[in-house]
C-alpha positions, -999 to +999 in steps of 0.1 A: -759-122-679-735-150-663-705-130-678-717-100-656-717-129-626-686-135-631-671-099-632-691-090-599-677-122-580-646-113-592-647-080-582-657-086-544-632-111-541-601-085-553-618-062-528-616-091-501-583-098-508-568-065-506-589-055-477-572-086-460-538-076-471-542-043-456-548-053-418-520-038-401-525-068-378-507-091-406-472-067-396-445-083-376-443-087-341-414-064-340-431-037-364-465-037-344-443-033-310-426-001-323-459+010-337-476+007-301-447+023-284-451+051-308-486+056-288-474+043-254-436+057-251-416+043-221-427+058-186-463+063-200-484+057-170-505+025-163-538+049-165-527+063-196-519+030-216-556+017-202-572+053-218-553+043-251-565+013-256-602+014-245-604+039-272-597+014-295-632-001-304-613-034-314-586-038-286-596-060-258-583-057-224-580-091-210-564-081-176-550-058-155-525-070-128-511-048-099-493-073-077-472-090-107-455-083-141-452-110-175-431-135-176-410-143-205-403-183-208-374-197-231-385-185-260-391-153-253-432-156-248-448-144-223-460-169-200-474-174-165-443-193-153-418-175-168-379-171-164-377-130-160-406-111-152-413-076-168-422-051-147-444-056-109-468-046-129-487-059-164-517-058-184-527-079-217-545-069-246-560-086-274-553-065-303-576-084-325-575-112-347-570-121-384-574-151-409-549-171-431-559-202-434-556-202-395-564-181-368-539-158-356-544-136-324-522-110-318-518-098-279-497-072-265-478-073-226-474-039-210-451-041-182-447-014-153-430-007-125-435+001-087-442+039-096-472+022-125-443+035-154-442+014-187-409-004-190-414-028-219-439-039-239-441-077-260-461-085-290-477-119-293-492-140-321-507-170-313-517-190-349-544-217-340-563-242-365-598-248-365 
């Protein structure tokens, strides 16, 4: 009986692992910001990048800002006070989060311009502890 314990714990946590493994979250920055301009190409309307992602049940949109674009700070993070804003326009979305050890939420910038065009887009992961 225990050795039929053993084989069921074991086999949930493979299927834990590799279900962890698989969150297309865990890709690079870089790779996750070709992926979304893939479904939001340059000059893809404000309207349309908000239709995108409120389909996706797990994509969170934190704002929506018509009177300024993102700033990117030193190094190259978006930020509030930043050296060279993207866009007049911006929104932010939470992607969604995943679990090493640490917390790590991944947010996406879209900036637009004065004609609500997308003319760049920056991938985020913030890594937290406890």
């Amino acid at each position: 009986m225990r050795k039929h314990i053993w084989i069921a714990l074991s086999a949930v946590i493979i299927v834990l692992i590799v279900l962890g493994l698989s969150n297309s979250l865990r890709h690079s920055a870089e790779y996750t910001r070709e992926r979304l301009l893939k479904q939001t190409p340059i000059g893809t309307s404000v309207e349309d990048v908000i239709k995108i992602n409120k389909k996706r049940i797990w994509r969170t949109i934190d704002w929506i800002s018509y009177e300024h674009g993102y700033g990117i700070d030193k190094w190259n993070t978006p930020s509030e006070s930043g050296k060279t804003t993207i866009g007049v326009k911006s929104i932010r979305v939470h992607l969604g989060t995943y679990w090493v050890l640490f917390r790590t939420d991944v947010i996406v910038f879209y900036g637009f311009d004065e004609y609500s065009k997308l003319v760049d887009l920056h991938v985020r992961k913030d890594t937290d502890s406890f």
